[in-house]
C-alpha positions as CSV (number, residue, x, y, z in Angstrom):
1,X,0.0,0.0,0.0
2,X,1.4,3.0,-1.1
3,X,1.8,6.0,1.6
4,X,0.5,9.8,1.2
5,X,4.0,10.7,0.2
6,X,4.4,8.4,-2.9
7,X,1.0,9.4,-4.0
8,X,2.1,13.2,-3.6
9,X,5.3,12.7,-5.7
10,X,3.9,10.6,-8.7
11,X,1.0,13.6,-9.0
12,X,1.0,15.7,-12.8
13,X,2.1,18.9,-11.5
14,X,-0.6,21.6,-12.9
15,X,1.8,24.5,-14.4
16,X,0.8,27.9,-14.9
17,X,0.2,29.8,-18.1
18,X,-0.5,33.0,-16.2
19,X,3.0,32.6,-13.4
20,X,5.0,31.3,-16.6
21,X,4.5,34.7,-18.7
22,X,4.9,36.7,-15.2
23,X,8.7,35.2,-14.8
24,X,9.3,35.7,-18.4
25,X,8.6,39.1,-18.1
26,X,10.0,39.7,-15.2
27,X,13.2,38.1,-16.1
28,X,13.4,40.5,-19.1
29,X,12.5,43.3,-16.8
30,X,15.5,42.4,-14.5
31,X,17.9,41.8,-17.9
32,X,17.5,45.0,-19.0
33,X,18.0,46.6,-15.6
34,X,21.1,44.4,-15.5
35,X,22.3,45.5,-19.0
36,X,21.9,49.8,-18.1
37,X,24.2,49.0,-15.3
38,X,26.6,47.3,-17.3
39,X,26.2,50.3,-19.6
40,X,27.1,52.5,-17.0
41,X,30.4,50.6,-16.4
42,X,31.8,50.9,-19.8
43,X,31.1,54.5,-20.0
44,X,33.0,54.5,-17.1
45,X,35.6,53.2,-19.1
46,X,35.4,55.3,-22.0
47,X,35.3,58.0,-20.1
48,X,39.1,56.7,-18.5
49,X,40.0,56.1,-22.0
50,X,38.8,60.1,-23.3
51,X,40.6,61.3,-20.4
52,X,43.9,60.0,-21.2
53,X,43.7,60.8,-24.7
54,X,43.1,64.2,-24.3
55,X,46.2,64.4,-21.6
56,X,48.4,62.1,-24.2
57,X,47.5,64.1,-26.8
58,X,48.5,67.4,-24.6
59,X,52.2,66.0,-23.4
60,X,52.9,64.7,-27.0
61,X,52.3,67.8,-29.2
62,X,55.1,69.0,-31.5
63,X,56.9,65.1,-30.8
64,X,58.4,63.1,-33.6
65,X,59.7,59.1,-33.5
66,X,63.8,60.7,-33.2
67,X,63.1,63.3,-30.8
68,X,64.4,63.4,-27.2
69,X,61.8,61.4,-25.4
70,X,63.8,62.0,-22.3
71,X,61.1,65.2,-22.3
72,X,58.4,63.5,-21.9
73,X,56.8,64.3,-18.5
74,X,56.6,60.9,-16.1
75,X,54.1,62.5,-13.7
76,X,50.6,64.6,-14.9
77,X,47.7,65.1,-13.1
78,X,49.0,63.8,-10.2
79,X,49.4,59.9,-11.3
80,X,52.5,58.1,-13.0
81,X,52.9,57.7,-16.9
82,X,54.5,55.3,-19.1
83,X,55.4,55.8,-22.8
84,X,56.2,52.7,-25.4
85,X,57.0,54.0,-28.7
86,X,56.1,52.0,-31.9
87,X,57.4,52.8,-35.7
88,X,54.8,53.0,-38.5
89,X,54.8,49.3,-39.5
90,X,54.3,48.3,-36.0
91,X,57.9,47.8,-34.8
92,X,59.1,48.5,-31.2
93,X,61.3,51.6,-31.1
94,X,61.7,52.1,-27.8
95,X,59.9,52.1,-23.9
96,X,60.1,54.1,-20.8
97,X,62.2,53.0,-17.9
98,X,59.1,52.9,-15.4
99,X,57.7,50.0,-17.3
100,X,58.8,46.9,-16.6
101,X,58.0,45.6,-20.2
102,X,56.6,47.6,-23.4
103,X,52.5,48.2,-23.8
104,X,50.8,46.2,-26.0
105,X,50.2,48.4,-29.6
106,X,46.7,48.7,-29.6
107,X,46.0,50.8,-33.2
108,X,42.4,50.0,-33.0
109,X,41.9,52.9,-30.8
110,X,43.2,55.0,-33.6
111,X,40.5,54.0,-36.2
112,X,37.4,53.7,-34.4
113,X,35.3,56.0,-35.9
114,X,31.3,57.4,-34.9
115,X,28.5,54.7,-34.8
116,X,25.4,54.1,-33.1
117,X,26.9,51.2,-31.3
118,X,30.4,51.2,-29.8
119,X,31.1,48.6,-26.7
120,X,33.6,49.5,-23.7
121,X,35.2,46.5,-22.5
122,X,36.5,46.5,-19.0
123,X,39.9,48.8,-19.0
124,X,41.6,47.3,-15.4
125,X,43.2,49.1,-13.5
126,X,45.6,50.7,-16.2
127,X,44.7,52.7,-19.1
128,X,46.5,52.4,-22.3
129,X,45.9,54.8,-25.4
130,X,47.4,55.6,-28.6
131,X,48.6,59.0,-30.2
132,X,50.4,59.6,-33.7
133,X,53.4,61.1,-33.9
134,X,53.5,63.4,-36.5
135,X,56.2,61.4,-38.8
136,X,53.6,58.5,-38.3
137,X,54.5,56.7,-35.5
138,X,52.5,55.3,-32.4
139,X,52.6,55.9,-28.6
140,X,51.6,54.2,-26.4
141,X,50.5,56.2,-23.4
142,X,49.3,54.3,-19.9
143,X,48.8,55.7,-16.7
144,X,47.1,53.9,-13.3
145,X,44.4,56.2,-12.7
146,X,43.4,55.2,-9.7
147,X,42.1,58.5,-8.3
148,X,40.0,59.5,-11.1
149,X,38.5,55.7,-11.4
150,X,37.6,56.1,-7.5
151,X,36.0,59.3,-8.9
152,X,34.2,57.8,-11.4
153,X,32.8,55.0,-9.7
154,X,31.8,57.2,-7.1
155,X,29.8,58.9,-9.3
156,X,28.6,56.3,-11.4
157,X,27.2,54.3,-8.1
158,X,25.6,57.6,-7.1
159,X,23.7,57.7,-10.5
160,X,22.7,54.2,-10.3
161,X,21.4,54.6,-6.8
162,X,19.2,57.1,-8.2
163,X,18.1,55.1,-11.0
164,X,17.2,52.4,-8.8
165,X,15.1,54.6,-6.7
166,X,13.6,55.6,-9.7
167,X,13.2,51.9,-11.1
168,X,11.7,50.4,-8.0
169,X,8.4,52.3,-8.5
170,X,8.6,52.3,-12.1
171,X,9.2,48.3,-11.5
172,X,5.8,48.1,-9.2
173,X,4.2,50.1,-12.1
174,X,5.7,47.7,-14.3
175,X,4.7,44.6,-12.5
176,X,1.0,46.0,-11.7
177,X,0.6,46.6,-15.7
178,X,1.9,42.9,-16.2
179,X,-0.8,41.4,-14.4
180,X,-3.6,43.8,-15.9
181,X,-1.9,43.0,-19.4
182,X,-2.3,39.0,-18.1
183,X,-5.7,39.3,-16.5
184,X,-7.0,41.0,-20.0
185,X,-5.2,38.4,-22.3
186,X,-5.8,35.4,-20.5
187,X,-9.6,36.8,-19.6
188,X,-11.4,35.5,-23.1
189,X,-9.2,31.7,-22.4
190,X,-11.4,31.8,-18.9
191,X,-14.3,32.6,-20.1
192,X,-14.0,29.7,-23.3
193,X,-13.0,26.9,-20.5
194,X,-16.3,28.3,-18.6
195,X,-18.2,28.2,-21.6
196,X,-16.4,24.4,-22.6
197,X,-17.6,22.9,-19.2
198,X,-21.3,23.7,-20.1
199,X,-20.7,21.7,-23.1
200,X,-22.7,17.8,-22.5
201,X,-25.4,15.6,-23.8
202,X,-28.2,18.6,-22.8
203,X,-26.3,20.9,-24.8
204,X,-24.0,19.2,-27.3
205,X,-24.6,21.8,-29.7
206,X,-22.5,24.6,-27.9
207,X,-18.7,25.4,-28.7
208,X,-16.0,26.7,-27.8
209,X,-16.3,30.9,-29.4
210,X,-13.3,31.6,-31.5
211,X,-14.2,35.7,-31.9
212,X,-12.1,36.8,-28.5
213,X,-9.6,34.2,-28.3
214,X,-5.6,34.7,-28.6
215,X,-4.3,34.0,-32.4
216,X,-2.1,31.3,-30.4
217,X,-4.6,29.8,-29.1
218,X,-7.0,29.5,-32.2
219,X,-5.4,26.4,-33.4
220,X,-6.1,24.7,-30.2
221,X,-9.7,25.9,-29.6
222,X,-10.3,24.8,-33.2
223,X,-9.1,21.5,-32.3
224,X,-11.4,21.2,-29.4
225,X,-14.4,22.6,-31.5
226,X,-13.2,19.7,-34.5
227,X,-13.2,17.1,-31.3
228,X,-16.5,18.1,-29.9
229,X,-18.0,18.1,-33.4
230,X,-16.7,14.1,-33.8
231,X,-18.2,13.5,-30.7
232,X,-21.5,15.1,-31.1
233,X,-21.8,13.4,-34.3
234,X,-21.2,10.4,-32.4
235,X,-22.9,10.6,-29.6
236,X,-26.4,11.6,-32.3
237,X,-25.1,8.3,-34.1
238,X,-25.6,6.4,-31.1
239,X,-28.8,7.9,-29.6
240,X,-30.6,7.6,-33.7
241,X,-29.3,3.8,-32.9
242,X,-30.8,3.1,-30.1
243,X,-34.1,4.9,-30.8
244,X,-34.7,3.1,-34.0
245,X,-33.9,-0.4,-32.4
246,X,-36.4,0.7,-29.6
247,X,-38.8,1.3,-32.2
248,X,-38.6,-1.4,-34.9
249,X,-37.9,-4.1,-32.5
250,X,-40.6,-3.5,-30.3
251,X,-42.8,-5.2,-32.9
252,X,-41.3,-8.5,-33.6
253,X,-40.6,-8.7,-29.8
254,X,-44.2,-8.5,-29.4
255,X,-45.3,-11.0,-32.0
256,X,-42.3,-13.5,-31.0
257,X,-43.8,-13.0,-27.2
258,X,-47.3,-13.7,-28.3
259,X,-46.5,-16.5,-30.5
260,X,-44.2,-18.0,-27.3
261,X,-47.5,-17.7,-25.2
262,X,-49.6,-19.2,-27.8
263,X,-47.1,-22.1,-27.5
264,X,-46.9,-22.8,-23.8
265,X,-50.7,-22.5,-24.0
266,X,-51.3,-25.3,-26.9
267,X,-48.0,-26.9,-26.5
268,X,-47.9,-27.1,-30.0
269,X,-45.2,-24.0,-31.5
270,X,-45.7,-23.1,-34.7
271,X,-41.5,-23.4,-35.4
272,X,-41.7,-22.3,-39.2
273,X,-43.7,-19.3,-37.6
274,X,-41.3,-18.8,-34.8
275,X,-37.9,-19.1,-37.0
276,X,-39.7,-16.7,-39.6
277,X,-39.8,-13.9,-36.7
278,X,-36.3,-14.7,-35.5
279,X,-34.7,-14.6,-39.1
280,X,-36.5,-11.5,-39.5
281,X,-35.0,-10.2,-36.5
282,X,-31.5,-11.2,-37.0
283,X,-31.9,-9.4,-40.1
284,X,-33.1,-6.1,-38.6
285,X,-30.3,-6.0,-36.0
286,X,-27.4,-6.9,-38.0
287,X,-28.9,-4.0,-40.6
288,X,-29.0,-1.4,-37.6
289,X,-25.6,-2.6,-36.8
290,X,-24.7,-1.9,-39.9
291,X,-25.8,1.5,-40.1
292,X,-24.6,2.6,-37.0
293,X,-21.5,1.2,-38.3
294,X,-21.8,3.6,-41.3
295,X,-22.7,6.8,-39.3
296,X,-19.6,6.0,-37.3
297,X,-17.6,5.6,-40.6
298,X,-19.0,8.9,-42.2
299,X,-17.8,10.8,-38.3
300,X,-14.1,8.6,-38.8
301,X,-13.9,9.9,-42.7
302,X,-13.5,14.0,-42.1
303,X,-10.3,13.2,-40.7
304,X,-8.3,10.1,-42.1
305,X,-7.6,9.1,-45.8
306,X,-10.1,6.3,-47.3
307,X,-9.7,3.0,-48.9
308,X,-9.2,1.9,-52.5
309,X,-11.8,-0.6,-54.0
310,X,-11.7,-2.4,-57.7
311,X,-15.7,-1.4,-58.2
312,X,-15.4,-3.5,-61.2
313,X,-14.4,-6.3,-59.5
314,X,-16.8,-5.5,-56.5
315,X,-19.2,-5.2,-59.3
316,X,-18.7,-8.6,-60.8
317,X,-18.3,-10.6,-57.3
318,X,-21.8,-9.2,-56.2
319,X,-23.6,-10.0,-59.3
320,X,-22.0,-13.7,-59.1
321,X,-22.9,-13.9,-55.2
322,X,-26.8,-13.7,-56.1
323,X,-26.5,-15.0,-59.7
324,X,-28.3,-18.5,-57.6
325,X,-31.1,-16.6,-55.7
326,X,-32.3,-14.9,-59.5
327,X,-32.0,-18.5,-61.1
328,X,-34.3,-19.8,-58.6
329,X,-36.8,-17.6,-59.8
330,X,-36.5,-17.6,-62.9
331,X,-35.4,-14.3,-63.5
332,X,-32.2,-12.6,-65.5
333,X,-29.6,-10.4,-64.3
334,X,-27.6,-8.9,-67.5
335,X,-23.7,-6.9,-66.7
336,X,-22.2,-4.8,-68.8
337,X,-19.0,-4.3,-67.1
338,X,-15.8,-1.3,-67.8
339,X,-12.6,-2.7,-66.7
340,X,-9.8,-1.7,-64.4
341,X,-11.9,1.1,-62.5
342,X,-11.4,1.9,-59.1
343,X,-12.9,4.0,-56.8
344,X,-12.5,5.4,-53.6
345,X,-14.1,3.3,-50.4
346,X,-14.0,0.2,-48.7
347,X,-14.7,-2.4,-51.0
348,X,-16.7,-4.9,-48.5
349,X,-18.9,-2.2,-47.7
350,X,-19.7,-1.2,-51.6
351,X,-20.5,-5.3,-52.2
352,X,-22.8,-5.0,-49.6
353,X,-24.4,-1.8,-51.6
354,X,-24.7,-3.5,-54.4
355,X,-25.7,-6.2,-52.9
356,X,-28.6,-4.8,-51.2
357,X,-29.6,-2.8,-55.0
358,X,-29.6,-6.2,-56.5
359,X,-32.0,-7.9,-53.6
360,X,-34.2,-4.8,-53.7
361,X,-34.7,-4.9,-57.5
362,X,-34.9,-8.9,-57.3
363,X,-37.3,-8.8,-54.4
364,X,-39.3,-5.2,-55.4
365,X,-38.6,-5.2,-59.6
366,X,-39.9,-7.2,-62.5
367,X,-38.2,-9.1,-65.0
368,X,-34.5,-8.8,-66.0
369,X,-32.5,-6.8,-64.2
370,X,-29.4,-5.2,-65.1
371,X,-26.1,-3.9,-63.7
372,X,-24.0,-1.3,-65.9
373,X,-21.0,0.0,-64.8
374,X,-18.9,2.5,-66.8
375,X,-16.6,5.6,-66.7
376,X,-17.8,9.5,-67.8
377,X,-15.1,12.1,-67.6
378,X,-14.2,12.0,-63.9
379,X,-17.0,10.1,-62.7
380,X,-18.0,5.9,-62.4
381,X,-21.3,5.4,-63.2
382,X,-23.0,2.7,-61.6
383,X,-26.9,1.9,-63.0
384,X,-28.8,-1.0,-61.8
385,X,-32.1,-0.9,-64.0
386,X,-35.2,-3.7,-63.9
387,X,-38.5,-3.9,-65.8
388,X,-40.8,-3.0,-63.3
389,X,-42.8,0.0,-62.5
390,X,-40.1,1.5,-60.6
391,X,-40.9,4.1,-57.3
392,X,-43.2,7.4,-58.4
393,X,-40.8,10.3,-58.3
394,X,-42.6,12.0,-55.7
395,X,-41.5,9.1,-53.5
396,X,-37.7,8.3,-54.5
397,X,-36.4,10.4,-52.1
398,X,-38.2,9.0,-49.0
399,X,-37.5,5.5,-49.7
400,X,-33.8,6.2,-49.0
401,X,-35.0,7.3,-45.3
402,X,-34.6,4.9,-42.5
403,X,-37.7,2.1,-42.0
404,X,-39.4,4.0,-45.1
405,X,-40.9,0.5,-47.3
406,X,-42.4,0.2,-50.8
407,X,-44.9,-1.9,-49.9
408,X,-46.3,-1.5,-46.0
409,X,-46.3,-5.0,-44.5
410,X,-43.7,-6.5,-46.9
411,X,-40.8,-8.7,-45.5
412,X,-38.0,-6.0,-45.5
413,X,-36.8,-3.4,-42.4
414,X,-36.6,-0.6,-44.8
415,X,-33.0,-0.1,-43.7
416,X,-31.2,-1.8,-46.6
417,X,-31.6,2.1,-49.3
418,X,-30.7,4.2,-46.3
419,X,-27.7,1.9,-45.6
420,X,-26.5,2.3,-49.3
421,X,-26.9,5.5,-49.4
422,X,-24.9,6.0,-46.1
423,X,-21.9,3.5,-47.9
424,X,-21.9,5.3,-51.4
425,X,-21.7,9.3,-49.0
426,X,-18.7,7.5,-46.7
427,X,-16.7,6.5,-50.2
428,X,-17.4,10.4,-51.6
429,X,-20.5,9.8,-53.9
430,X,-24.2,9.8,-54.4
431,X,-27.3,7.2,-54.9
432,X,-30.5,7.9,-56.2
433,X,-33.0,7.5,-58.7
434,X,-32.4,8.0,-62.5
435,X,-34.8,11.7,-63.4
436,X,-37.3,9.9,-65.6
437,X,-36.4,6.3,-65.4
438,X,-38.5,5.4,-61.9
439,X,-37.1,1.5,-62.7
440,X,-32.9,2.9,-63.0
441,X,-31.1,3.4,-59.7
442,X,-27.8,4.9,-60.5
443,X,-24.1,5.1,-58.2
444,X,-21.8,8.3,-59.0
445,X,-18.0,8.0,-57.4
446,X,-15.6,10.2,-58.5
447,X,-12.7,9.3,-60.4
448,X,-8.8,9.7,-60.1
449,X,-6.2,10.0,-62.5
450,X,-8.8,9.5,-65.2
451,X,-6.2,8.4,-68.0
452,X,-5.3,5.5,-65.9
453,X,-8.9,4.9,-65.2
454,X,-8.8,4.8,-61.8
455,X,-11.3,7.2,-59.3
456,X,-10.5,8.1,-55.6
C-alpha cells in the first residue's frame, strides 16, 4: 500500500500559463535593468579612455619618432605615466624606464570612428591609449588612474542609486501593468474553458467561441471545437441507434412473445412461424448494426484518408454472389461491365451496396434486371435498371429514409436504401434514382487520374 508521500510525488504537477508569462517578463525586466548597469560601467571606461587621450595628446604635441623622449613628462595630473613607442609598421622603437615591459600596440583605438553602437570592454586598472606622432608613429601612453576611477565610480554608483530609486516604483508600475496585461489576455481563455464545461449531452450543440480568443490559441480551440464536433456526431449516431432499435424491434418482440405464449398455452409451437420472426430479427439488427457502423464511418472519414476498391471487381463478385437466388426464380440479371476502374471506399462495404440494390430490384422489380458500370469524364457510373414500374418520383427520395418501405407490410426493415446510401456518401458519392427512369437506380463515385482509369 502506497503511503501519502508516494501518491504526492507521482501527481501531474498543474503549471501555470499566467505565473509562466509573469517570470518571463519579469526576467526581461530584470535583464534590462542588469544590461543599463553594465552600460554604466563601460562608459565609465570610455570616459578613462577620453581622459587619457586628451592628456596624451597634450604631453605629446610637437613630438616626432627621433626626438628626445627623455622630455616627456613621467608624472601629470597627479598619477605616473608610461610611454612605449612604436614605428609606422608596427615595430618597437623604444619604452620608458618605469615599465617593466613595453604596452601592447593597440592601433584600433586609432581607427574607431562614430556609430550608433560602440562597446567599452573593462579597461583594469591601467589605461593604455594611442597618439600619432607626426612622422607617423604610435605611442603608447598608460597611466594607473586610480584616483579619477575612484572618482568615477563614485559617481557612477551615485547615478545608479538614483536610477534604482527611480526603477523600484517604475518596476511596481511595471509589475502591476503585467498582471492587468495577463488578467486582459488570458480573460477570453477563462471565459472559453467556462463556456467548454457547459458543453454535455443537454447541450452538445455549444462550442468553444473563437471571436475573443488569442491568435495562439485558435489552433487549439479549433481542435477542441473539431473534437466536440466528432463526438457530437457520435454521440447523435448512437442515440438515432438506439431509438430506432427501440422502435422497430418492439414489434417483432411482441409478435415473438405472443406466438411463445400461444405455444406454452397449446403446447404445440408453430416453429416455421417462430424461425420466420427470428430470421426477420437477425436481419433487422445486423442492418441497424450496420448502419450505426456507417454513421460511425462517415464521423471517422473527415479526418483520415479512405480505402481503394476495384468497383469492377466488386461489381462482378456481387452479381455472381446472387446469380443462384435470381435462377431460382427464374429471372435474369444482365452486366455490362468497364474494366480496371477503381474508386474510392471500402470495397466490402460497396459489395454489400450492391448487394442490397440487387435484392431490392430482385425482391421489389420485375423481369430482368441489369447492372451497368462504366466511366464518364471524372465520374464511375454505376446503374442497376429492372423492368418494373419503378418508385413514383414524388416518393424516391423517402424510400432512401430509414424504416421507409415500398410496400407497408412487406418482408424487409426498410434499412437496406438508407444503408447504401450511407456507404456510397462514406466512399465520396451519391445514390438515387435516375430523373425519368422510376425502374434505373444509379451510383456516381468520383474518379482519379482518369487516363489511368482509376477514381479516388
Amino acid at each position: 500500500m502506497s503511503s501519502l508521500s508516494d501518491v504526492n510525488l507521482t501527481a501531474p504537477k498543474r503549471r501555470s500559463l499566467y505565473r509562466r508569462i509573469l517570470v518571463a517578463l519579469l526576467v526581461v525586466f530584470m535583464l534590462g535593468f542588469g544590461n543599463i548597469a553594465v552600460h554604466l560601467y563601460g562608459t565609465r571606461d570610455e570616459l578613462r579612455r577620453v581622459v587619457l587621450s586628451l592628456q596624451a595628446r597634450a604631453v605629446s604635441e610637437g613630438l616626432r619618432s627621433d626626438s628626445d623622449l627623455s622630455t616627456l613628462p613621467r608624472d601629470y595630473a597627479g598619477a605616473e605615466l608610461g610611454y612605449t613607442l612604436y614605428s609606422a609598421d608596427g615595430q618597437l622603437l623604444w619604452f620608458s624606464e618605469n615599465l617593466k615591459r613595453p604596452r601592447r600596440l593597440r592601433t584600433e583605438l586609432l581607427e574607431r570612428e562614430p556609430g550608433w553602437w560602440r562597446w567599452s570592454p573593462y579597461g583594469g586598472r591601467v589605461v593604455n591609449v594611442p597618439v600619432r606622432l607626426e612622422d607617423g608613429a604610435i605611442l603608447m601612453v598608460s597611466r594607473n588612474d586610480a584616483a579619477e576611477r575612484e572618482l568615477l565610480d563614485d559617481l557612477l554608483q551615485d547615478r545608479l542609486r538614483q536610477s534604482l530609486v527611480i526603477m523600484l516604483p517604475l518596476g511596481l508600475i511595471s509589475v502591476v501593468l503585467i498582471l492587468l496585461l495577463l488578467d486582459w489576455t488570458l480573460r477570453p481563455v477563462r471565459r472559453a474553458a467556462l463556456l467548454a464545461r457547459g458543453i454535455g449531452p443537454d447541450e452538445p450543440q455549444r462550442r468553444i467561441p473563437l471571436d475573443d480568443l488569442p491568435r495562439e490559441v485558435h489552433p487549439l480551440a479549433e481542435a477542441a471545437n473539431s473534437a466536440l464536433d466528432r463526438l457530437a456526431a457520435a454521440y447523435a449516431a448512437e442515440r438515432r441507434f438506439v431509438a430506432d432499435a427501440a422502435h422497430e424491434l418492439r414489434t417483432p418482440l411482441t409478435v415473438l412473445d405472443l406466438r411463445l405464449q400461444d405455444a406454452r398455452q397449446t403446447g404445440q409451437p408453430d416453429w416455421p412461424a417462430l424461425n420466420m420472426e427470428m430470421r426477420q430479427m437477425r436481419r433487422l439488427v445486423g442492418q441497424l448494426l450496420e448502419l450505426a457502423r456507417q454513421d460511425g464511418a462517415a464521423v471517422e472519414r473527415r479526418d483520415g484518408p479512405l480505402q481503394r476498391a476495384n468497383v469492377s471487381r466488386v461489381a462482378r463478385e456481387a452479381t455472381a454472389a446472387l446469380l443462384p437466388l435470381f435462377e431460382a426464380q427464374g429471372r435474369s440479371i444482365e452486366v455490362d461491365i468497364a474494366e480496371g476502374l477503381e474508386c474510392r471506399g471500402n470495397p466490402d462495404q460497396l459489395r454489400e451496396a450492391l448487394v442490397n440494390l440487387l435484392e431490392n430490384a430482385l425482391v421489389h422489380g420485375a423481369g430482368e434486371v441489369r447492372l451497368t458500370l462504366r466511366a464518364q469524364g471524372d465520374e464511375v457510373i454505376l446503374d442497376i435498371a429492372d423492368q418494373g414500374d419503378g418508385v413514383p418520383s414524388e416518393l424516391q427520395e423517402a424510400m432512401f429514409q430509414r424504416f421507409r418501405k415500398g410496400r407497408q407490410g412487406s418482408e424487409g426493415t426498410g434499412l437496406g436504401l438508407a444503408i447504401v446510401r450511407r456507404i456510397v456518401e462514406n466512399a465520396g458519392g451519391r445514390v438515387g434514382f435516375v430523373s425519368g427512369r422510376a425502374n434505373v437506380l444509379r451510383i456516381v463515385l468520383a474518379r482519379e487520374g482518369a487516363a489511368r482509369s482509376t477514381c479516388t
